[in-house]
C-alpha positions as CSV (number, residue, x, y, z in Angstrom):
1,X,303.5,-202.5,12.1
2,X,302.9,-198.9,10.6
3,X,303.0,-197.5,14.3
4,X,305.9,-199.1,15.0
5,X,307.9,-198.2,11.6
6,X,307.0,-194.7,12.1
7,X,308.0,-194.2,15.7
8,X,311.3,-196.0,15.7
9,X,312.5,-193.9,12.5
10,X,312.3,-190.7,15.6
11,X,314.1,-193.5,17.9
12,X,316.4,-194.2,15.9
13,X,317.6,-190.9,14.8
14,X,317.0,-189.7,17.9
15,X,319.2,-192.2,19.5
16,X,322.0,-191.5,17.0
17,X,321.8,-188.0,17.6
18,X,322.7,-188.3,21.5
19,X,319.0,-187.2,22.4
20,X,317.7,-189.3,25.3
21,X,314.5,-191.2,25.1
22,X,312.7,-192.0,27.7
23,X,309.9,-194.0,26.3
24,X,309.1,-195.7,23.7
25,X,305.2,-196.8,23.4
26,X,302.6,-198.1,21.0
27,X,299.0,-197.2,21.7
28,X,298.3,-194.4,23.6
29,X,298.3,-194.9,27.6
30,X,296.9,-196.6,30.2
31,X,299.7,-198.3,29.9
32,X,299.4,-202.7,29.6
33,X,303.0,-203.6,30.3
34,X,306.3,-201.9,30.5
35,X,310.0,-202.8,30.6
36,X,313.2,-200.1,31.5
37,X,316.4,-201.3,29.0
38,X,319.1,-198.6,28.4
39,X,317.4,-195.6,29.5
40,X,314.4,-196.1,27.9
41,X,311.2,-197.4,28.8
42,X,309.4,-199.9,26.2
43,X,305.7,-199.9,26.8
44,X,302.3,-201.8,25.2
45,X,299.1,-199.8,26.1
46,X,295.6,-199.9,26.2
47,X,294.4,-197.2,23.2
48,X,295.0,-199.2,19.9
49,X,295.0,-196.0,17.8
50,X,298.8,-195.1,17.4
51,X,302.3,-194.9,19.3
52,X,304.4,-192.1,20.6
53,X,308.2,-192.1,21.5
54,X,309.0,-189.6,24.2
55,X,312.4,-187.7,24.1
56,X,313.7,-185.7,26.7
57,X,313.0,-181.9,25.7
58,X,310.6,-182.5,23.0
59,X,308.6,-180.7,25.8
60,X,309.8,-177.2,26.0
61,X,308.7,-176.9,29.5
62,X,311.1,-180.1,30.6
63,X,314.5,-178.1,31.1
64,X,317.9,-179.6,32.0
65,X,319.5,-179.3,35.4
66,X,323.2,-180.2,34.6
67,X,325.2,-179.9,31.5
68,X,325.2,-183.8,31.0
69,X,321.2,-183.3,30.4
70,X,321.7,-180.2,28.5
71,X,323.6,-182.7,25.6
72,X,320.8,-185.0,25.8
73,X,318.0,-182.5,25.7
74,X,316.2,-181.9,22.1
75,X,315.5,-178.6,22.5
76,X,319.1,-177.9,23.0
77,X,320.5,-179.5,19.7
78,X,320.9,-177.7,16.6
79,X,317.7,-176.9,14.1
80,X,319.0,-179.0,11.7
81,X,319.2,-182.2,14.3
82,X,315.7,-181.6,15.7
83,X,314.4,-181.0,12.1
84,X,316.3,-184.6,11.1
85,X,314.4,-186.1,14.2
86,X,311.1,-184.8,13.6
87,X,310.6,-185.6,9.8
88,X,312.4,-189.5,10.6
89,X,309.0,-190.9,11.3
90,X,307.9,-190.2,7.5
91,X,310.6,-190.9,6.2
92,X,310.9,-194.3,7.6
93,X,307.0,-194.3,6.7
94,X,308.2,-193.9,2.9
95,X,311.3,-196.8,3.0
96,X,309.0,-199.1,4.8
97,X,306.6,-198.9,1.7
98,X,309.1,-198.3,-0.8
99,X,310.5,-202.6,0.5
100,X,306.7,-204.0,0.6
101,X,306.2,-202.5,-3.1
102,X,309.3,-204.1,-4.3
103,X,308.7,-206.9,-2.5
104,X,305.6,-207.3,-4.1
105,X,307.4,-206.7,-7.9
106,X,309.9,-209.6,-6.9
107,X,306.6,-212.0,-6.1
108,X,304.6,-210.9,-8.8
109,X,302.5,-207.3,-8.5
110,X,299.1,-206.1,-9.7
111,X,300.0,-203.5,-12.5
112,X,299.0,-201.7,-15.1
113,X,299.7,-202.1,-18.9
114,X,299.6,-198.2,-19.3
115,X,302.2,-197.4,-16.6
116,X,304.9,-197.8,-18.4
117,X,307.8,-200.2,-16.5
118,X,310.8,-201.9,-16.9
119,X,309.2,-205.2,-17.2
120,X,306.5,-206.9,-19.2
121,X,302.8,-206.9,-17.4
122,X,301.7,-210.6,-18.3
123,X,297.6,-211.7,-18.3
124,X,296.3,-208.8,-18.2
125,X,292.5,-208.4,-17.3
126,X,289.7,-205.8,-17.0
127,X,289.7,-204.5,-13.3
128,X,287.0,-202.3,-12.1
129,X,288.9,-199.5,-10.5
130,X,285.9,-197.1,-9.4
131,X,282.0,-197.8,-8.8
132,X,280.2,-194.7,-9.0
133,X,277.2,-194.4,-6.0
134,X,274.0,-195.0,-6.8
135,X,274.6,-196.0,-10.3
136,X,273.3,-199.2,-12.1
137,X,276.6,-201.5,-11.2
138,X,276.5,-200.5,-7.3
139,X,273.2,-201.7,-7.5
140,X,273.9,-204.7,-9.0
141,X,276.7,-205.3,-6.5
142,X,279.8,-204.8,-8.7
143,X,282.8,-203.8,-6.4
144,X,286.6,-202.4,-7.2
145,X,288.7,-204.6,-7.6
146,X,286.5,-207.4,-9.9
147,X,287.5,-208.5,-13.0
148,X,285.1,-208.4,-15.6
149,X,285.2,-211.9,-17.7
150,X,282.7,-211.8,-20.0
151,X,279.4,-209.7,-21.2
152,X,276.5,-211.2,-23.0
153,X,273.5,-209.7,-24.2
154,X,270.5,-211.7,-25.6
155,X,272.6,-213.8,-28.0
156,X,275.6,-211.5,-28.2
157,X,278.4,-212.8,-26.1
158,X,281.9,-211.1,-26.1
159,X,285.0,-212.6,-23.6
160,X,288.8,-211.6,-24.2
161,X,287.9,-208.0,-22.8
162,X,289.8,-204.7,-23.3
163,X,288.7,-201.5,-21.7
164,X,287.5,-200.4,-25.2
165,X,285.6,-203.4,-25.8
166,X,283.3,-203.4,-22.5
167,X,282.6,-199.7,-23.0
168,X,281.3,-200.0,-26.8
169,X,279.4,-203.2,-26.0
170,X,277.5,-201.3,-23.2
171,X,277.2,-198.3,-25.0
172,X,275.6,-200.1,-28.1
173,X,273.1,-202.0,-25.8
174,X,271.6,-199.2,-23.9
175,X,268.3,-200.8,-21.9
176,X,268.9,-203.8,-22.7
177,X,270.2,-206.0,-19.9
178,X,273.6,-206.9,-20.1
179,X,274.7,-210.2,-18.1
180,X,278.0,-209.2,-16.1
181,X,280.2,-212.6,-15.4
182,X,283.5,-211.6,-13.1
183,X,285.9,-212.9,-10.7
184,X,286.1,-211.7,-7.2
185,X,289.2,-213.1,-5.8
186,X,289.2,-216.8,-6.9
187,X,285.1,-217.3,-7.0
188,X,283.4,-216.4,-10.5
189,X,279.8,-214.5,-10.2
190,X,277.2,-213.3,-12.3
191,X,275.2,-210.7,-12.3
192,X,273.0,-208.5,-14.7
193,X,273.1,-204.7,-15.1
194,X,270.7,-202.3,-17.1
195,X,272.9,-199.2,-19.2
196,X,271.3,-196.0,-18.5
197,X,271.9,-192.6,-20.2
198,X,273.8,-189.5,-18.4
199,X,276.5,-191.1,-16.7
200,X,279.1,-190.7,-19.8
201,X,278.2,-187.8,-22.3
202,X,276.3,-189.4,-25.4
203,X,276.2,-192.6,-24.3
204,X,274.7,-195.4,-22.6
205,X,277.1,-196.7,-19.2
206,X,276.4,-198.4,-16.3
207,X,278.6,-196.2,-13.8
208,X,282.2,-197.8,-13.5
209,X,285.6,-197.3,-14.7
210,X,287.9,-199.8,-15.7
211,X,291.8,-200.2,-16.2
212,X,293.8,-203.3,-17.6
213,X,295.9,-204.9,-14.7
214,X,297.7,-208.1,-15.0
215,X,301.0,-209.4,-13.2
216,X,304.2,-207.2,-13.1
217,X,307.4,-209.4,-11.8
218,X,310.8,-208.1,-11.7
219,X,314.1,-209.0,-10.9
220,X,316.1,-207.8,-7.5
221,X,317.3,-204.9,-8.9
222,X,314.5,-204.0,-11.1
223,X,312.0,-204.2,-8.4
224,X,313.7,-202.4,-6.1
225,X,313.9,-199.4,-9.3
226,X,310.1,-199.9,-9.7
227,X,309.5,-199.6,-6.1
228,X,310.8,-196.5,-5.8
229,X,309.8,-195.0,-8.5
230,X,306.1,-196.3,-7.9
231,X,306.6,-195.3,-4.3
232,X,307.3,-191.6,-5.1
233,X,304.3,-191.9,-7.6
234,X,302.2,-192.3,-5.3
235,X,303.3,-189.8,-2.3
236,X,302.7,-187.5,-5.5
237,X,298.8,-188.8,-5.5
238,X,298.4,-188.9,-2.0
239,X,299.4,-185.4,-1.6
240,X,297.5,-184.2,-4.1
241,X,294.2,-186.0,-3.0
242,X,295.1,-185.0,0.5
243,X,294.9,-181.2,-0.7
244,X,291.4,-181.5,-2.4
245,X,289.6,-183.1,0.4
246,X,291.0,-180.3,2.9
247,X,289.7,-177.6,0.3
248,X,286.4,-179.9,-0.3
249,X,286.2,-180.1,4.0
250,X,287.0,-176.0,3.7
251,X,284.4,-175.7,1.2
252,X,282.0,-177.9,3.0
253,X,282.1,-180.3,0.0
254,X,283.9,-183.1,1.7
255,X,281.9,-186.6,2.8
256,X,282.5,-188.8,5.5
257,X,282.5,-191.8,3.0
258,X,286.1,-190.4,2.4
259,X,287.8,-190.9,5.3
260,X,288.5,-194.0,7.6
261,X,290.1,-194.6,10.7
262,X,291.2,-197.8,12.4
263,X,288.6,-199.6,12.4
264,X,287.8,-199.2,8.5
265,X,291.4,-200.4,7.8
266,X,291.6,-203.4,9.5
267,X,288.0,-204.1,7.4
268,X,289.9,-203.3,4.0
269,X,292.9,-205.3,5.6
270,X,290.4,-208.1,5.9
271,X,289.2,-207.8,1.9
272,X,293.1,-207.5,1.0
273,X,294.0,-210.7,2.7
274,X,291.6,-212.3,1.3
275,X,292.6,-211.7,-2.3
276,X,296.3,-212.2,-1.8
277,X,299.3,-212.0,0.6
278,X,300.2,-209.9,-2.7
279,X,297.0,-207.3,-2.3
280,X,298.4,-207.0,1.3
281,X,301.6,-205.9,0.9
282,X,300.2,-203.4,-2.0
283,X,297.5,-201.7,0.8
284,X,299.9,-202.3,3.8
285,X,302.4,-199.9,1.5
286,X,300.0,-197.6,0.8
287,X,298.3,-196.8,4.6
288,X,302.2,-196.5,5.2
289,X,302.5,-193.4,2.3
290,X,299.2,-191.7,3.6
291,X,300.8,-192.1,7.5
292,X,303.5,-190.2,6.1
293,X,301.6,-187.4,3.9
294,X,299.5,-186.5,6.8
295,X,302.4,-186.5,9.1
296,X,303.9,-183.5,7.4
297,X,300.5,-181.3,7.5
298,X,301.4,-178.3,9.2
299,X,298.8,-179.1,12.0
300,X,299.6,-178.8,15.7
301,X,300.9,-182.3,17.2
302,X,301.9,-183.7,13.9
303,X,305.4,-184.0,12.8
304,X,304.8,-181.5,10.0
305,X,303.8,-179.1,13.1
306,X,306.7,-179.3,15.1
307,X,308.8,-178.8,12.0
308,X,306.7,-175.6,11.6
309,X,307.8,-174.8,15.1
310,X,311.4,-175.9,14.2
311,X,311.2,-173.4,11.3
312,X,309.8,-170.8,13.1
313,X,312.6,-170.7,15.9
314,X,315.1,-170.8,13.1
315,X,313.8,-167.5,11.5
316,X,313.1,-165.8,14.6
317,X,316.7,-167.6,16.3
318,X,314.7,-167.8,19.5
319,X,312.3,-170.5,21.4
320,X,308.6,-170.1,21.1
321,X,307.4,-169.0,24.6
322,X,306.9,-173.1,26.3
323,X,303.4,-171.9,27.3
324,X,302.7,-171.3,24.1
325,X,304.1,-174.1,22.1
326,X,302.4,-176.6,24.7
327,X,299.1,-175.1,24.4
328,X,298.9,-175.1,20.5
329,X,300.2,-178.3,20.8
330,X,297.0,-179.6,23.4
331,X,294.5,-178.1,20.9
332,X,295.9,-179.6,17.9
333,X,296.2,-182.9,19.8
334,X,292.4,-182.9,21.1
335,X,291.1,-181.6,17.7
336,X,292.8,-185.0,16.4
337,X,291.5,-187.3,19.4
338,X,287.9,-186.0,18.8
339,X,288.4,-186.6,15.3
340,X,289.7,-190.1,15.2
341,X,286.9,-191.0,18.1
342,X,284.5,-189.8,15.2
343,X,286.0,-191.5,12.1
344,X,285.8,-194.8,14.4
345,X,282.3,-194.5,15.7
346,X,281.4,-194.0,11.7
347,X,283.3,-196.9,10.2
348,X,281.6,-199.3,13.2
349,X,278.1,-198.2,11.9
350,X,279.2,-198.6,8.1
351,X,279.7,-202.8,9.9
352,X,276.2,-202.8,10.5
């Protein structure tokens, strides 16, 4: 659905801008089935990985022979309708999650009570929003996303939980074991975890961070409000975590734990769906934000390249040599294939 959002935005405005389109596919060739309507071939193929939307010139080797092809070739229209084209695919990307996230306000969102909203955030809970590795609650198998209900310790027993309240009771039970009850999705578990000392500065933790999240639901109007407001929030995130793990990969700091491919999503998919349509919409909206960050990385193949490109011919007010562009664009295209074949093959071992 991602795929398909993000290619038809360059259909569409490609289509409105009298730019012919050839085909329009999702996956990447061989090609399963295929049918010609209006010009332009609709395809299904084999390579599950993304979708592609061909338009007449986008290749600057594919020339027109008449002046009724010249209007319909790409390279032939103005920057400023290539440019339009080009950056539709994020942009429809960004409206597609901007719906889901109101959506989600109109049926009743996850939210926090310290982002501060147009609504009232009702039974709110502690949430486990980070798990640090190797720490005493990975090992006792606490996972983001669970609520924490209750902590007891020996006879001491507190439920009616604020952030503040789970920190100082761990923090004044250091080696003792504390007895974690929490939900995880509608199932309630238990499970005991030991404090230990130099996680948090001058006191005992047990390695997670917490937020309180309870049920944010809005009217039309409001949500849609919310929904772009949150949606813009969290291109700003995205972005900005985007940037540090390219310096962290520059830098060599960077882990493989941080990235996943297809395969990893359609696992988190699987843990969404099974806590909520709700939790659904939230991740589906999210992927779709990343799709459209990345997108606009300068890189070769990626819409953010070709606007580079764009850019470039507009300072210069001549075309990149065709041999040229095409070759950059070949690398940049492989160095991504490689890449996603490598992301995949590590999320199927992380199954096993």
């Amino acid at each position: 659905m991602l795929v398909l959002v993000h290619e038809l935005g360059h259909f569409l405005v490609a289509k409105w801008s009298g730019i012919e389109v050839k085909e329009f596919g999702l996956g990447f060739p061989p090609r399963i089935w295929g049918k010609l309507w209006r010009g332009t071939l609709y395809s299904i193929n084999w390579i599950p990985f993304g979708g592609f939307v061909k338009i007449f010139g986008e290749d600057p080797e594919e020339l027109p022979t008449t002046e009724e092809e010249k209007k319909k070739n790409f390279s032939f229209k103005p920057r400023p309708i290539q440019a339009l084209v080009l950056i539709a695919g994020v942009t429809f990307n960004f409206l597609f999650a901007w719906l889901l996230i109101s959506i989600g306000f109109m049926t009743g969102l996850p939210s926090s009570v310290g982002v501060p909203t147009s609504g009232q955030v009702i039974n709110p809970q502690v949430v486990i929003t980070e798990v640090v590795q190797n720490s005493p609650a990975e090992k006792a198998g606490l996972h983001v996303g669970d609520k924490i209900v209750s902590l007891q310790a020996g006879a001491q027993k507190i439920e009616n939980l604020t952030v503040s309240g789970v920190q100082n009771f761990i923090g004044s039970h250091g080696q003792d074991t504390v007895k974690v009850e929490y939900q995880r999705g509608a199932e309630d578990v238990f499970t005991s975890v030991t404090p230990v000392a130099g996680i948090v500065d001058g006191k005992s933790a047990i390695g997670i961070a917490m937020d309180m999240i309870g049920i944010l639901k809005l009217s039309f109007f409001q949500a849609f409000y919310e929904g772009g407001k949150l949606a813009v929030y969290l291109v700003q995130n995205v972005a900005v975590g985007l940037g540090t793990f390219i310096w962290d990969a520059v830098t060599l700091k960077a882990h493989f734990s941080q990235v996943t491919g297809p395969v990893g999503i359609v696992s988190l998919v699987g843990s969404a769906e099974q806590l909520g349509f709700v939790y659904l919409l939230s991740l589906s909206a999210f992927i779709s934000i990343n799709l459209a960050v990345i997108n606009l990385l300068p890189f070769p193949a990626l819409d953010g390249g070709r606007l580079l490109f764009v850019l470039i011919e507009a300072i210069k007010r001549s075309p990149i040599r065709p041999k040229v562009a095409n070759m950059i664009n070949s690398i940049g295209f492989a160095i991504l294939i490689i890449l996603m074949v490598v992301v995949t093959l590590h999320d199927i071992v992380k199954l096993f």
